[in-house]
KEPA-629623 format. One record per residue (C-alpha): x, y, z; residue in three letters. Coordinates in steps of 0.001 Angstrom, whole numbers, padded with zeros to 6 digits, always signed. Each point is the difference from the previous one (the first is absolute). Layout:
<pts>
XYZALA ...
</pts>
This chain:
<pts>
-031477-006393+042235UNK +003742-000385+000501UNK +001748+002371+001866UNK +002500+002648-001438UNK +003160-002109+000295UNK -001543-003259-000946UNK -001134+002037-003286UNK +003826+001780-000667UNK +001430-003467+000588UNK -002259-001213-002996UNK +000677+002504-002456UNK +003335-000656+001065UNK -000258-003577-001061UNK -002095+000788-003193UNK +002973+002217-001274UNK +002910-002634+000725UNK -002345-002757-002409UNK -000591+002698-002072UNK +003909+000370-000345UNK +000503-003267-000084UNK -002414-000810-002955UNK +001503+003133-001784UNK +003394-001529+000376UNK -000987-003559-001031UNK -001459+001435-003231UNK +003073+001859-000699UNK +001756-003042+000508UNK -002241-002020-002001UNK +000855+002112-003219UNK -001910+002963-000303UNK -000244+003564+001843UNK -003719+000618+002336UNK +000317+003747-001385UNK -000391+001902-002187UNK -003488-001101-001545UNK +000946+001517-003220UNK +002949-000492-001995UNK +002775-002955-000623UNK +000398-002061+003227UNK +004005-001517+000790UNK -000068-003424-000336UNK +002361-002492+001935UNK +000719-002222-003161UNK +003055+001191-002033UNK -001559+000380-004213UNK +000989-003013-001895UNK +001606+002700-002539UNK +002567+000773+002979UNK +000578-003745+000910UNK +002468-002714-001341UNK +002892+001273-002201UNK -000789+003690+000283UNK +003467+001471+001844UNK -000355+003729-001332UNK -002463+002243+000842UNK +000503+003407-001274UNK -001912+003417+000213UNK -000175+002791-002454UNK -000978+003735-000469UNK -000139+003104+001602UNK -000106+001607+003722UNK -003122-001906+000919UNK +002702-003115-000100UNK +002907+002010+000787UNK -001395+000688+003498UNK +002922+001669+001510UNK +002029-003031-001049UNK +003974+000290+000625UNK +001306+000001-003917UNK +003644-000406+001457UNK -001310-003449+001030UNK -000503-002054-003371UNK +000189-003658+001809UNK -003559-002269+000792UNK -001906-000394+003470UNK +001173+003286+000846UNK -001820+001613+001860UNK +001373+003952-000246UNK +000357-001349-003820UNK -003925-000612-000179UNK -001350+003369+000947UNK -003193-000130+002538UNK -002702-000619-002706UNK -001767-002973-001818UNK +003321-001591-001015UNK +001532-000163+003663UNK -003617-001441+001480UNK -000325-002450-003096UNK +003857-000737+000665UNK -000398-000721+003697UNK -003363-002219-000866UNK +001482-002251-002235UNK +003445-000409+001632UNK -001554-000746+003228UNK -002723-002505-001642UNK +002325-001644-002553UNK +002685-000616+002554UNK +002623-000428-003318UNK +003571+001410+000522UNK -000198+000226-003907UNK -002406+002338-000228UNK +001042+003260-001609UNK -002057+003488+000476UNK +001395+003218-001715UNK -002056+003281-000042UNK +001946+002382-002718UNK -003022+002644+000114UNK +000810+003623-000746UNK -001383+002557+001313UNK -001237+002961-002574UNK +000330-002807-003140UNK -001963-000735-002775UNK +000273-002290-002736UNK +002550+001631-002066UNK +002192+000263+002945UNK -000858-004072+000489UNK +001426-000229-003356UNK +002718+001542+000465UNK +001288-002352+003041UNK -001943-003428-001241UNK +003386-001904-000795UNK +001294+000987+003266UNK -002615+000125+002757UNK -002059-002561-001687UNK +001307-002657-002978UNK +002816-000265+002029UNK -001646-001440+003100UNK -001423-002717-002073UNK -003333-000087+001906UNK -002467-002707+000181UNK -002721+002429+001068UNK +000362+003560-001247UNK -002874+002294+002112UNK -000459+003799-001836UNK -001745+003024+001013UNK +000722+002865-002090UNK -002247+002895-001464UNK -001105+002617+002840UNK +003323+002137-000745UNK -000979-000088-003474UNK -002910+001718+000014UNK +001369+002098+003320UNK +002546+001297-001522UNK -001870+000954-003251UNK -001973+002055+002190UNK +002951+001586+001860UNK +000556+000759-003486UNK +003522-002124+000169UNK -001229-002774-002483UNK -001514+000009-003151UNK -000617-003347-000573UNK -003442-001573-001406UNK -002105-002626+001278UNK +001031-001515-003826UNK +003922+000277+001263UNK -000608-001531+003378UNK -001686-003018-001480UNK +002486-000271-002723UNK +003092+000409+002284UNK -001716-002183+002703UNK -000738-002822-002980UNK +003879+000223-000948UNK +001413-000399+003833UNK -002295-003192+000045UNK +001178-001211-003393UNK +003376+000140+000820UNK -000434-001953+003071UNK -001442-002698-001646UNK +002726-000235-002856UNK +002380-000078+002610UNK -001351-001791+003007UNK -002991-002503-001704UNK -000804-001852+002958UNK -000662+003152+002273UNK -003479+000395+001579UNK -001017+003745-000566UNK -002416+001709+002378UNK -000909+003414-000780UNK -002180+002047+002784UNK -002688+002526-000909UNK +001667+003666+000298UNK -002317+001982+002525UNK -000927+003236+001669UNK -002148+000459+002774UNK -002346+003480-000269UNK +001474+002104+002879UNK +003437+002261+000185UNK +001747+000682-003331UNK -002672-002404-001790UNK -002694+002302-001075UNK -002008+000558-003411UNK +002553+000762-002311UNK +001339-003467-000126UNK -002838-001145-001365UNK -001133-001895-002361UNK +003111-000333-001414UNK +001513-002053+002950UNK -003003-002399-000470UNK +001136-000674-003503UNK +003746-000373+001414UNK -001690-002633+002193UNK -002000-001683-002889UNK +003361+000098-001891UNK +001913-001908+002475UNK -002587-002284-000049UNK +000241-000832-003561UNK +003732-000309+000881UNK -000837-002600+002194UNK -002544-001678-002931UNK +002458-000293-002308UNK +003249-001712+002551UNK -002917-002208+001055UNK +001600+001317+003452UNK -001745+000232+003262UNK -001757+002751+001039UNK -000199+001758+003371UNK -002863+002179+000380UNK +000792+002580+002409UNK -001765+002877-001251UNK -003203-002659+000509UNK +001228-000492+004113UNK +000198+003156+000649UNK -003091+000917-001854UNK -001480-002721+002071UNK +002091+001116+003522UNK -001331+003859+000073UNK -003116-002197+001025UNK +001417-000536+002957UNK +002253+003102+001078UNK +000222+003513-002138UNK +002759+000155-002972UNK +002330+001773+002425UNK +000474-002724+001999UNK +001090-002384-002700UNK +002368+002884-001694UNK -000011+003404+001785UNK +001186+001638-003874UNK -002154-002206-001532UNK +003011-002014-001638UNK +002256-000908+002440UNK -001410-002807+002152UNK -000069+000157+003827UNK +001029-002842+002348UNK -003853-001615-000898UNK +000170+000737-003313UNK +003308-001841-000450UNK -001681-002597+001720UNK -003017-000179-002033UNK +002219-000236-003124UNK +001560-003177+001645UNK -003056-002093+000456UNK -000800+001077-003386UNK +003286-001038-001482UNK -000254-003450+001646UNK -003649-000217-000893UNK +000436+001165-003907UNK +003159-003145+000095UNK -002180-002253+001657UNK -003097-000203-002315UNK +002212+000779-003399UNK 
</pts>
């Protein structure tokens, strides 16, 4: 039997190859953990390759992230908030190595889609993206509830249908990705909001049918992530994602561009 030392000095040596492997795989192209969810993939999506030089994010304080509004230029980083936009941002731009490569995040914090209407020329036309990314649709049904909103699942799929026809009349060549709104059940998220935010959900969805756009599932990751570590951890108000749960809706961004 090996003595003490001899024994420390192995497990020693088993946890260095262990690290080693782990980082090899990660280099290789895909994460070692977690088992379940959308891994992050080394390859940059063919949909974010060749002549794409605009990349632009849409919605509400789930993009917004803190972002600095006073700063409207690209590859900012006090411009791109600490969310999904500034990770996705710092991926690409560090993987595409292209000078050219534009990133704007113009979320809002507190909007919904008749306040995207309102500023579509502006924060969005305007920018002439060749990949458009929204997430819109919590504050609609949060702010119904607050009893600040009146607004029907009917009007959100109806305004949400018009912000997406407009885009394409304007800007036919743009690639539209819209993400799945979603709510995680802990903090502010509790019974009342459904099931009508599950038909909110099902209407974006249809949104997304109709653009033949690609969908992000996020309410599916993190349905999928609380397998892994309670709701709280992925969005302590159930809503508002947490340094993981930003992270989570990265790999499932890239994933979601990768296979559409």
């Amino acid at each position: 039997m090996p003595s003490d030392k001899k024994s420390k000095q192995l497990t020693r040596r088993q946890l260095l190859g262990s690290t080693i492997a782990a980082t090899g795989a990660l280099a290789a192209g895909g994460a070692v953990l977690p088992e379940h969810g959308p891994r992050l993939n080394a390859a940059v999506p063919s949909a974010l390759e060749g002549d794409t030089r605009v990349i632009l994010f849409q919605g509400d304080s789930i993009t917004d992230a803190g972002r600095n509004r006073r700063q409207a230029g690209p590859n900012n980083a006090s411009a791109m908030g600490r969310g999904y936009p500034f990770l996705i941002g710092s991926w690409l731009l560090a993987t595409r190595n292209d000078p050219n490569l534009k990133i704007y995040n113009r979320g809002i914090s507190g909007h919904k889609v008749p306040d995207l209407q309102k500023r579509w020329q502006k924060d969005t036309i305007d920018l002439k993206p060749d990949v458009l990314s929204i997430l819109i649709g919590v504050n609609d049904i949060w702010h119904k509830l607050a009893g600040r909103y009146d607004g029907t699942v009917a009007d959100y799929e109806k305004g949400f249908n018009e912000l997406i026809e407009q885009t394409a009349k304007a800007l036919p060549e743009t690639q539209i990705v819209i993400c799945e709104p979603f709510v995680l059940r802990c903090g502010a998220v509790n019974d009342k909001w459904f099931p009508e935010f599950d038909k909110r959900r099902a209407a974006a969805r249809r949104v997304a049918e109709k653009a033949e756009a690609t969908w992000v599932p996020f309410q599916e990751t993190f349905d999928s992530a609380v397998n892994d570590a309670p709701a709280n951890y992925w969005a302590g108000d159930g809503v508002h994602p947490s340094m993981a749960g930003h992270m989570k809706m990265t790999m499932a961004w890239l994933k979601a561009l990768r296979d559409g």
